[in-house]
DOBA-945037 format. One record per residue (C-alpha): residue in three letters; x, y, z. Coordinates in steps of 0.25 Angstrom, whole numbers, padded with zeros to 4 digits, always signed. Example, Ala and Ser with C-alpha at 12.3 -4.5 7.8 and 13.67 -1.06 7.14 Angstrom:
% residues 2
ALA+0049-0018+0031;SER+0055-0004+0029;
This chain:
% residues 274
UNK+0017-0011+0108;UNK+0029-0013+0098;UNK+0030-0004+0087;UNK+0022-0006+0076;UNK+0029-0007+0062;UNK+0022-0001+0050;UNK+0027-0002+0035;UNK+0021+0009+0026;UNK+0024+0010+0011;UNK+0024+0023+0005;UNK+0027+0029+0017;UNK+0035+0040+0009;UNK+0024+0051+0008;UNK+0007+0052+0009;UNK-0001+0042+0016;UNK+0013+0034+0020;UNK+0020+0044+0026;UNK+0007+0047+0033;UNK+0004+0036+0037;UNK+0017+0032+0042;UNK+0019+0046+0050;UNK+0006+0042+0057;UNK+0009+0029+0061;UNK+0023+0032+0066;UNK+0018+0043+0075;UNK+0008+0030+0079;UNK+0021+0024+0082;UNK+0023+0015+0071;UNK+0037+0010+0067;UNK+0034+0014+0052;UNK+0042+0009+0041;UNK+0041+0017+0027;UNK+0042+0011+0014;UNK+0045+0023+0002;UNK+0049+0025-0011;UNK+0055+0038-0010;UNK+0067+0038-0003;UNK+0067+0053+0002;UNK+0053+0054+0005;UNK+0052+0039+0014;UNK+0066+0044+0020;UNK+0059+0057+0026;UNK+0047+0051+0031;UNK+0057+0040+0037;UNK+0064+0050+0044;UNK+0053+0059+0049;UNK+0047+0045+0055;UNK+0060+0039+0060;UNK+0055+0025+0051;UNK+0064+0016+0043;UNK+0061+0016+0028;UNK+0061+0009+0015;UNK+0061+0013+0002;UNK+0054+0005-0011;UNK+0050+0007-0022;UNK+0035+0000-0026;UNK+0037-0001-0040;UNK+0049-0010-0039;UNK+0047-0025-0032;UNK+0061-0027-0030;UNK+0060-0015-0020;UNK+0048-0019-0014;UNK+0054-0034-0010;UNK+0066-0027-0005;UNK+0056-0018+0004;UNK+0050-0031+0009;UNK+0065-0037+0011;UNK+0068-0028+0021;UNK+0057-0024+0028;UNK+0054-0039+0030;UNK+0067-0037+0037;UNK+0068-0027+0045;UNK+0054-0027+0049;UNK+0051-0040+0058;UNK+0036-0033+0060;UNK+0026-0024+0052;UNK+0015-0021+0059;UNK+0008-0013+0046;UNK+0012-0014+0030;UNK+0005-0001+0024;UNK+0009-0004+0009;UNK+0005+0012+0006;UNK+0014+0014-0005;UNK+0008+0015-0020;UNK+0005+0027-0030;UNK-0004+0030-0040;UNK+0006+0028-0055;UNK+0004+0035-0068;UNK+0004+0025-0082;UNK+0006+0011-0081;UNK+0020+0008-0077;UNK+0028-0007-0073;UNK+0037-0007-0063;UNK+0051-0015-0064;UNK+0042-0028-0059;UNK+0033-0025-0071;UNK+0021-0023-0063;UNK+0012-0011-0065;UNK+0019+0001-0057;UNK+0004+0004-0048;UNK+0002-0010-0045;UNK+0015-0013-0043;UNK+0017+0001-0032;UNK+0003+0000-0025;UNK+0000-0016-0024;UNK+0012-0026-0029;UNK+0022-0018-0021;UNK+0014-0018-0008;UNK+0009-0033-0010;UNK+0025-0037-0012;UNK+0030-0029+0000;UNK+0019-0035+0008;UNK+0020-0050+0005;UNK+0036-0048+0006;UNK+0032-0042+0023;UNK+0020-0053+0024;UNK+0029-0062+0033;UNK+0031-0049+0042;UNK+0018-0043+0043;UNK+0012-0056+0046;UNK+0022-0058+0057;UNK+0017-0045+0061;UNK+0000-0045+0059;UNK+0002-0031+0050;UNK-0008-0025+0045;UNK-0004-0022+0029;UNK-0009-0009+0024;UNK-0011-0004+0010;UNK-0015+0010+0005;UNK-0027+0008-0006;UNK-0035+0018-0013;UNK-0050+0020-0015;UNK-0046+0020-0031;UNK-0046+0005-0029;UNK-0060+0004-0031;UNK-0057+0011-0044;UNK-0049+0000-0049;UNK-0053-0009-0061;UNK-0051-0024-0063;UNK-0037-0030-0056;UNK-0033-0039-0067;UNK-0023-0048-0059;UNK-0017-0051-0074;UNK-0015-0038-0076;UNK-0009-0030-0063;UNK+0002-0024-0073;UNK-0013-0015-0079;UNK-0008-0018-0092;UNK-0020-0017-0098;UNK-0031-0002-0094;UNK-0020+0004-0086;UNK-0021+0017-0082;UNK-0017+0024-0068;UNK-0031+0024-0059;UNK-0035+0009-0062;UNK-0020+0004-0059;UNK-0020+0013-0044;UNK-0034+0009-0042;UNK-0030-0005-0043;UNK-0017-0005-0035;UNK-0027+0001-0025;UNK-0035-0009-0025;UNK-0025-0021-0027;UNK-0021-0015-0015;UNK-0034-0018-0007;UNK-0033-0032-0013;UNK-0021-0034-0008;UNK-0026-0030+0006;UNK-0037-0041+0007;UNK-0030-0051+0002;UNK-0017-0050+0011;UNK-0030-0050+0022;UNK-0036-0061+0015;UNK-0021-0071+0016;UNK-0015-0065+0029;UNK-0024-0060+0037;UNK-0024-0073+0043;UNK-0010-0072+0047;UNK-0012-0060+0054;UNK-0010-0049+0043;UNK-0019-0038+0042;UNK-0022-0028+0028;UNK-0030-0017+0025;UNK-0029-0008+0012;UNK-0035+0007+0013;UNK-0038+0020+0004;UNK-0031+0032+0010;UNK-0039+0041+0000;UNK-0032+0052-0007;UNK-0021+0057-0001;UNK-0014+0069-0004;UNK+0000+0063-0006;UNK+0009+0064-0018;UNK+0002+0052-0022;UNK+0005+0048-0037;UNK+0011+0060-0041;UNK+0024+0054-0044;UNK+0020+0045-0055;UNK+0010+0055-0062;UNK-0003+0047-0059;UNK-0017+0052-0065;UNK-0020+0056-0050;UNK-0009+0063-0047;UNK-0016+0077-0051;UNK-0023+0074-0038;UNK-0013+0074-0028;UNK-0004+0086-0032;UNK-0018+0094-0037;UNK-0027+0105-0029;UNK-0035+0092-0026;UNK-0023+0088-0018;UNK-0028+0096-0004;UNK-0041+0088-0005;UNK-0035+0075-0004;UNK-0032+0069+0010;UNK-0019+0070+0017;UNK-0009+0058+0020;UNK-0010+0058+0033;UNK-0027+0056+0031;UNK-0024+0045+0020;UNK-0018+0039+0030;UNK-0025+0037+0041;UNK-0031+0024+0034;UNK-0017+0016+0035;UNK-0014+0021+0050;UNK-0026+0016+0054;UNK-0025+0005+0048;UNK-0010+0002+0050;UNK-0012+0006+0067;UNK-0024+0000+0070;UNK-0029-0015+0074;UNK-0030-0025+0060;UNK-0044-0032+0063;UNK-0050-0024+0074;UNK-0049-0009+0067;UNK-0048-0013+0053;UNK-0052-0025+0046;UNK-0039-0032+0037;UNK-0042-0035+0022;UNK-0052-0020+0019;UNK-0048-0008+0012;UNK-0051+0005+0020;UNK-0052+0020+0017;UNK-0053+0031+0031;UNK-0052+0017+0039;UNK-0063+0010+0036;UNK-0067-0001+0026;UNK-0069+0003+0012;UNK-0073-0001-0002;UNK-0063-0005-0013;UNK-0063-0010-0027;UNK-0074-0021-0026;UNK-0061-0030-0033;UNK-0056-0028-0020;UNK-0065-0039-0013;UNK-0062-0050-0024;UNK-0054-0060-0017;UNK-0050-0067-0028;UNK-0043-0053-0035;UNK-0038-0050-0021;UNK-0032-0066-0022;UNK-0026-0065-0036;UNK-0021-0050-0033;UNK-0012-0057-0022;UNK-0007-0068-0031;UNK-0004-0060-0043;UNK+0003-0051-0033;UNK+0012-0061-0028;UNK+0015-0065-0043;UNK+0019-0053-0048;UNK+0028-0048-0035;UNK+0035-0061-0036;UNK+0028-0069-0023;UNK+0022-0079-0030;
């Protein structure tokens, strides 16, 4: 059997560079996507895999990502769109788009549409990494994903998260057809440096005495090897959301079809598909 290819996104440090060691000991050709130069070039090098850096919060970086690993990649097997974070007060990016929607869900929805043509080619399985703070979320406004209006911290994370798991059914619901699989899943909470760079209201977590209770990368990442190495449609079913590998219950915004419709849409707007 040829080599399989798997992209992963925030494949620097916790449940990406967990993940990634995991599957290339499977015997995966990984490719790591970073946005810290040193700390993507060392996992690089300990794996011997290629890598890329980008930065989320910038689109232009983002279409330059999917430029070229459109091109040097004529196969993905998996796209694990991992990377995101947890910011601290309401920032705009240089795209003007609210920096925790812009890092966790436009970013991933852009790099993914500009590889569609790929991972079709190739019947990938698309992977993203959710959260159970999803069904936390309040109301997506699709006329307000900048939160303009009741921001604070949680609410924009949780709805990332949740966006995220939109995302996932609809890519199902347009390309499944074609041969595409998707599957979004909560790791739980990992003990990473997870949102400590940008000061966010739960970073006191992850860098407290609570820290030895939470779970390790390599457990939090059990979720996305499984699904990223097993059988689409016989193992796992394409379109769900899954914590500890089976199906579990998200935000109940998550199963309107019309959100999940107009989500899509509002995305392809704002990235400059449309």
């Amino acid at each position: 059997m040829d080599e399989r290819v798997v992209v992963i996104t925030g494949a620097s440090d916790g449940i990406g560079a967990a993940a990634a060691r995991l599957l290339r000991a499977r015997g995966d050709r990984v490719i790591l996507v970073g946005r810290s130069a040193a700390k993507t070039e060392a996992v690089a090098r300990e794996l011997d895999s290629p890598f890329y850096l980008c930065d989320f919060a910038n689109l232009d970086q983002v279409r330059s990502l999917g430029e070229r690993l459109g091109t040097d990649l004529a196969r993905i097997d998996v796209l694990a769109n991992n990377a995101g974070g947890l910011m601290g007060g309401r920032l705009l990016t240089v795209d003007g788009n609210e920096l925790t929607i812009q890092v966790n869900h436009l970013a991933p929805f852009l790099l993914t549409n500009l590889l569609l043509e790929t991972l079709i080619a190739s019947s990938a399985s698309v992977i993203a990494t959710s959260s159970l703070i999803n069904r936390r979320a309040g109301k997506i406004d699709l006329n307000d994903l900048t939160l303009a209006h009741g921001y604070s911290a949680q609410d924009a994370y949780a709805k990332a998260k949740l966006m995220n798991i939109l995302f996932t059914r609809e890519l199902h619901q347009r390309y499944h057809a074609h041969g595409l699989r998707s599957a979004a899943f909560n790791p739980g909470v990992v003990r990473t440096g997870f949102s400590s760079e940008f000061g966010g209201s739960f970073s006191f977590v992850y860098s407290s005495v609570l820290r030895h209770l939470l779970r390790s990368p390599d457990k939090g990442a059990e979720t996305l090897v499984w699904l990223a190495s097993t059988r689409p449609d016989d193992e796992w079913r394409s379109g769900e959301y899954f914590h500890d590998k089976k199906v579990a219950k998200a935000n109940h915004q998550a199963y309107w079809p019309s959100l999940a419709s107009g989500l899509w849409d509002r995305s392809l707007e704002i990235t400059g598909l449309h």
